[in-house]
C-alpha positions in Angstrom: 56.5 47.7 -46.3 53.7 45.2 -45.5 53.2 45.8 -41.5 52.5 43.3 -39.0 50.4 44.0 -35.7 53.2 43.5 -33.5 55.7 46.1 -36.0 52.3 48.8 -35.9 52.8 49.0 -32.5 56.4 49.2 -32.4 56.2 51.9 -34.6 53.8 53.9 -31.4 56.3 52.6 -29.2 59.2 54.5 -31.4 57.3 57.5 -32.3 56.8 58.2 -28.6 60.6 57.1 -27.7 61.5 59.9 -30.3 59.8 62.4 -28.1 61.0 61.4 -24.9 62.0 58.2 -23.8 62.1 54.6 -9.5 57.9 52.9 -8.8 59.2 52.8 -5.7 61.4 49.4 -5.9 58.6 46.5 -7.0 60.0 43.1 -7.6 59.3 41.8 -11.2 59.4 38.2 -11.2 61.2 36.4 -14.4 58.8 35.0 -17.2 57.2 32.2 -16.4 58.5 28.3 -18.2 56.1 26.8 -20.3 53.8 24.6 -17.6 54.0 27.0 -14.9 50.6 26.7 -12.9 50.1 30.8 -13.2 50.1 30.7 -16.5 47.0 31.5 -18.3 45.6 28.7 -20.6 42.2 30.0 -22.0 41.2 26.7 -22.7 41.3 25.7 -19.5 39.6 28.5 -18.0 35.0 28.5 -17.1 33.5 30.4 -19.6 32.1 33.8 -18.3 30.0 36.6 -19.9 30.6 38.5 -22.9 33.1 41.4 -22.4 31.0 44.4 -21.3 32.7 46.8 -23.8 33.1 47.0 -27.1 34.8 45.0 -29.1 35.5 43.8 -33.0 35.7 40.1 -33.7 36.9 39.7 -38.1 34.8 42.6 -39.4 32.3 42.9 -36.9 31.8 45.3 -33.3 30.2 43.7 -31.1 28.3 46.0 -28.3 26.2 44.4 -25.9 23.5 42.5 -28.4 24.5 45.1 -31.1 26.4 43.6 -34.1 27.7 46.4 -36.5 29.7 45.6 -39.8 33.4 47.3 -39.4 35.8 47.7 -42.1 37.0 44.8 -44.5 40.2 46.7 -46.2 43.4 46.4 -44.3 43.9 44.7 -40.5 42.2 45.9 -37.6 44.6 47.5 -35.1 42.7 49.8 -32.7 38.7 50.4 -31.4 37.5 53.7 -29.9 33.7 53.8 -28.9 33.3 57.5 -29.1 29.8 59.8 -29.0 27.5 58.3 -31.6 29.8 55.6 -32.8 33.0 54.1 -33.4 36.4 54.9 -34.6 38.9 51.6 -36.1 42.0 52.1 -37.1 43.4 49.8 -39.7 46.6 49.0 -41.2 47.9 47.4 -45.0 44.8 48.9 -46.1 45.3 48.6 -49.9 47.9 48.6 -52.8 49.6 51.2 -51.0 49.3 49.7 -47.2 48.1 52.6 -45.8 46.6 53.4 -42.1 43.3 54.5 -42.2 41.1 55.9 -38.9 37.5 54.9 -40.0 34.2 56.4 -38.1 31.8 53.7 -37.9 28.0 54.4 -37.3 25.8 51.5 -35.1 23.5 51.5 -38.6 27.1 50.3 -39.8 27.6 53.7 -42.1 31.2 54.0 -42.7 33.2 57.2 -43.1 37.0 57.7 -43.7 38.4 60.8 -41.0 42.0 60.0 -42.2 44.9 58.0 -44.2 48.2 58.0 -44.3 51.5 56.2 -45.4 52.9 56.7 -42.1 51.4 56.5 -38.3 48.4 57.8 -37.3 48.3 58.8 -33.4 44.5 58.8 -31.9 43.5 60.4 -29.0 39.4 60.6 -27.4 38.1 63.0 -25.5 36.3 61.1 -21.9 33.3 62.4 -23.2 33.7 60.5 -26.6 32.5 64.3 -28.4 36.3 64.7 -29.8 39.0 62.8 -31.6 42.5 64.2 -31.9 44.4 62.6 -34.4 48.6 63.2 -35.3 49.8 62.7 -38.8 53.5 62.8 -39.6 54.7 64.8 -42.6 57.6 64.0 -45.3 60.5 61.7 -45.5 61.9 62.9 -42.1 59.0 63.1 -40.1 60.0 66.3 -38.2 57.0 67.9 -38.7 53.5 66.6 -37.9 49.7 68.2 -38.0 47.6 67.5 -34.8 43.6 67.6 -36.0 40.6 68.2 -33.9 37.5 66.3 -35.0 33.7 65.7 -34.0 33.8 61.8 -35.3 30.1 62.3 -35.2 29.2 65.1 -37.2 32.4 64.3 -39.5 33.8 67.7 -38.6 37.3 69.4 -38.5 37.3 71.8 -35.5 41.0 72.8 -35.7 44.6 71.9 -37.1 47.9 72.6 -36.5 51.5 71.7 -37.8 53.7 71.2 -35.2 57.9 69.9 -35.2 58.9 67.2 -33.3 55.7 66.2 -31.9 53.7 63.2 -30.4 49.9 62.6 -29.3 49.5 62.2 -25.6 45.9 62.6 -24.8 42.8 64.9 -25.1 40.1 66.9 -24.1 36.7 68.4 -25.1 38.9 71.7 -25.4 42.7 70.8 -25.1 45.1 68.8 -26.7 48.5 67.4 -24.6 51.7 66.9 -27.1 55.0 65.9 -26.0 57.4 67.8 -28.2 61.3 67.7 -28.5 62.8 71.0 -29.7 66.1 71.3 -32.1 66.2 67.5 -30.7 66.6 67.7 -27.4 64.9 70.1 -25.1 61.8 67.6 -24.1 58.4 69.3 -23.1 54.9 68.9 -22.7 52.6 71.1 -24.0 48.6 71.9 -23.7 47.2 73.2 -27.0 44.0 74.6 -26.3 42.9 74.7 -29.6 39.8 76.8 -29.6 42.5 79.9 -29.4 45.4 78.2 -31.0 47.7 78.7 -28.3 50.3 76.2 -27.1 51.4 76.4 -23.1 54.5 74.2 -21.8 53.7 72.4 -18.4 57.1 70.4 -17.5 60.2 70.5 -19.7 59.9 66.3 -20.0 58.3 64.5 -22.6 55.0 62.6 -21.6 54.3 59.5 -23.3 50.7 58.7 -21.4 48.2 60.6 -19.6 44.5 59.7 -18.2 43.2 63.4 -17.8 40.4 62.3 -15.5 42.5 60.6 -12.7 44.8 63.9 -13.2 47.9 61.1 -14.3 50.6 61.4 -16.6 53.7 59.4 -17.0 56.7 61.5 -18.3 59.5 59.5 -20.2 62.9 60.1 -18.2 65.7 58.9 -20.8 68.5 60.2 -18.5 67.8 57.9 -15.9 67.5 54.9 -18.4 66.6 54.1 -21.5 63.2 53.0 -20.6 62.7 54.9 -17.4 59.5 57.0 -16.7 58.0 59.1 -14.1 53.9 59.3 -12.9 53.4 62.4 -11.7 50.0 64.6 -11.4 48.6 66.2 -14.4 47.9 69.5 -12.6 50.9 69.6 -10.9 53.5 67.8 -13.0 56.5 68.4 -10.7 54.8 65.9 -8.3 56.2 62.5 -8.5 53.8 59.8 -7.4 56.0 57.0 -8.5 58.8 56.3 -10.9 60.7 52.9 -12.2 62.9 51.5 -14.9 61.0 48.2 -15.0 57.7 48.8 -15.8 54.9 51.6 -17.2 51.8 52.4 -16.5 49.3 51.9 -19.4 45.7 52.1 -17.9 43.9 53.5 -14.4 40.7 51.9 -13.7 37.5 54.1 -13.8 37.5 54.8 -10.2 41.0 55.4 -10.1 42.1 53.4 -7.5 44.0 51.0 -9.4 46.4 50.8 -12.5 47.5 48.1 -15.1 51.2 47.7 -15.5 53.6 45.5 -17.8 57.6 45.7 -18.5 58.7 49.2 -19.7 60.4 46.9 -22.3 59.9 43.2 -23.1 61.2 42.7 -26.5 58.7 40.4 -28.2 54.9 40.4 -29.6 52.7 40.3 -26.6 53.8 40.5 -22.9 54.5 37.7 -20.2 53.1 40.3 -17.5 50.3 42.6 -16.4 50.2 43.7 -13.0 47.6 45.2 -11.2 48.6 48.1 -8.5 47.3 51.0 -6.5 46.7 53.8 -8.5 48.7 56.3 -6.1 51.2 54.3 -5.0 51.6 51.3 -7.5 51.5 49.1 -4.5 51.3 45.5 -6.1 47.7 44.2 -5.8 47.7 40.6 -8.1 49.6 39.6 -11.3 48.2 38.2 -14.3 51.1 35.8 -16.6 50.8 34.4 -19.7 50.9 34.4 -23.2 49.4 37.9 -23.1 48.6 41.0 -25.3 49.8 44.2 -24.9 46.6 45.5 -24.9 44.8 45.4 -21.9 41.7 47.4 -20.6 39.2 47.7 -17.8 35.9 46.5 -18.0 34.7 48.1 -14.9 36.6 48.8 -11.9 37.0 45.0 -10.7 38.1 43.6 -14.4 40.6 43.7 -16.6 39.9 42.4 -19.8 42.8 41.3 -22.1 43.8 38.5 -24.8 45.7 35.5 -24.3 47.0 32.2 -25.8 47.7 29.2 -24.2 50.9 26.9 -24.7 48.7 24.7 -27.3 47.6 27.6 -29.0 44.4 28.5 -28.6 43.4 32.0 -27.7 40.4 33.7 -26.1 39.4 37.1 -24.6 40.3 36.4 -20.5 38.5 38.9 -18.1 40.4 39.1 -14.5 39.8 40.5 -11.3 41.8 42.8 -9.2 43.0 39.7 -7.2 44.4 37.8 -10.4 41.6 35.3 -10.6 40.5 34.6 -14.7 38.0 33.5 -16.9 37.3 33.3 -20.1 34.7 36.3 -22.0 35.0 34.3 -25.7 35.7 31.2 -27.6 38.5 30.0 -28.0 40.1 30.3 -31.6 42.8 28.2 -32.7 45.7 30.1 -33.2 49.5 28.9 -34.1 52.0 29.2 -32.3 54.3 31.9 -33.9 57.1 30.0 -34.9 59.8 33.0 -34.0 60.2 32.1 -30.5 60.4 35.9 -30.1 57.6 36.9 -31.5 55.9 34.7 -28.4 52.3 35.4 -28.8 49.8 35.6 -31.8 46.4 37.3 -31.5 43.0 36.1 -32.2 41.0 37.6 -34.5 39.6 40.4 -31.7 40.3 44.0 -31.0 39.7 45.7 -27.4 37.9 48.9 -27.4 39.9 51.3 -25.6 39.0 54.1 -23.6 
């Protein structure tokens, strides 16, 4: 089945639901009508600066005054900037649409780490040294294989098959995997893969974690469908926050603040990102638009995210922590998607994550 970007990351969406899918009450406004003054219209917006990280426009990264050639098979979905390099992750690659993770070289060398017919799951280590990659195995998809890699050096440092699994995050010497056992029976698990051994944390199933700031965000199905919990990393009984409205998807460097949009908004791209304290998820300024769902910091005053105006165009828009925007790009025209549900269509870029 041919795959569009919005139906590749509904397919993350459900591998992580399969696994295990209150912020202290915070009022979520309604999305905004068409000609709402809040709404983000790249067009309209001063041109800033290039975006600060990396990022792929077409077939090209773009890294400062670096230009390196990507991939050309398939759609570009994802960007990691890891030690030495770059990892893309592409989708309808070939006859056979598969998804492919590609390491990318600055000299613009290309080498394949992995392909599959089904989802691939990436995970970097902060220092950029290891990738962590989930593959799902037969019809069913029951069983996966977690892989530890230096992307560099084009190594394989460790596998493992595992049932019922899904990749959470990772480190230069552990892997966290939310597991489901015989079904139900959530958990979260550390695989420190250096000695192959597997140790359960918190009987819930995590579907985010930023190791650094010591954050993870459990699923919590009984509570709602599309409820979740923040808790600390290293002591995952702690609640910090919880809601049924929105998730967490990104702490700033520092750690002091967070990104948030709905838990569930049932179209391509998001009307909503919301920037909070990073403890408390005290409401700090909003951003609303025609908006990806990707959205990453720059530094720890920006946000950088994409967005498309009610005429269509579309841009790369960087925002501070008080909601005020410009725009980092040109602006391409883009159409309108003409399912009013789909709501938003990309431009041609890709935000590296981190």
């Amino acid at each position: 089945m041919t795959l569009t970007r919005w139906n590749s990351r509904m397919l993350r969406r459900l591998a992580l639901a399969a696994v295990g899918a209150t912020l202290t009450p915070m009022l979520v406004a309604p999305p905004a009508a068409a000609g709402d003054p809040d709404r983000l219209d790249p067009a309209a917006l001063e041109r800033g600066s290039d975006p600060a990280i990396a990022y792929l426009v077409r077939d090209t990264i773009r890294d400062g005054d670096l230009r390196v050639p990507a991939t050309t098979h398939g759609r570009h979905e994802a960007l990691w900037q890891v030690a030495g390099g770059y990892v893309v992750r592409d989708y309808n690659v070939g006859a056979r649409h598969l998804i492919r993770l590609t390491f990318v070289a600055p000299t613009g060398e290309r080498r394949t780490i992995a392909q599959s017919r089904d989802w691939i799951e990436v995970a970097v280590s902060d220092s950029g040294t290891r990738l962590a990659f989930l593959r799902t195995l037969g019809p069913t998809g029951q069983r996966s294989v977690v892989t530890v890699t230096d992307p560099a050096a084009g190594v394989e440092l460790a596998s493992r098959t595992m049932r019922l699994a899904a990749l959470v995050a990772a480190t230069d010497t552990r892997v966290l995997v939310a597991r489901r056992f015989h079904w139900r029976h959530p958990a979260t698990q550390w695989w420190s893969w250096g000695r192959d051994r597997l140790r359960t944390i918190q009987h819930q199933a995590a579907v985010r974690a930023d190791v650094g700031h010591d954050r993870v965000v459990f699923g919590t199905p009984r509570a709602g469908e599309f409820c979740n919990r923040v808790a600390l990393l290293s002591d995952p009984g702690r609640t910090l926050w919880r809601s049924c409205r929105v998730a967490p998807h990104a702490w700033s460097p520092d750690g002091t603040r967070a990104l948030l949009t709905h838990a569930y908004f049932d179209a391509a791209g998001t009307d909503r990102w919301w920037v909070v304290d990073g403890e408390t998820a005290h409401r700090q300024a909003q951003i609303a638009g025609r908006l990806d769902w990707t959205a990453v910091w720059e530094d720890d005053q920006h946000v950088l995210t994409l967005a498309q105006g009610d005429a269509g165009g579309a841009a790369i828009v960087r925002c501070d922590v008080t909601g005020s925007c410009e725009r980092a790009s040109r602006v391409w025209h883009t159409p309108l998607p003409t399912e009013p549900s789909l709501y938003y269509q990309s431009p041609p870029v890709v935000l590296a994550r981190r």
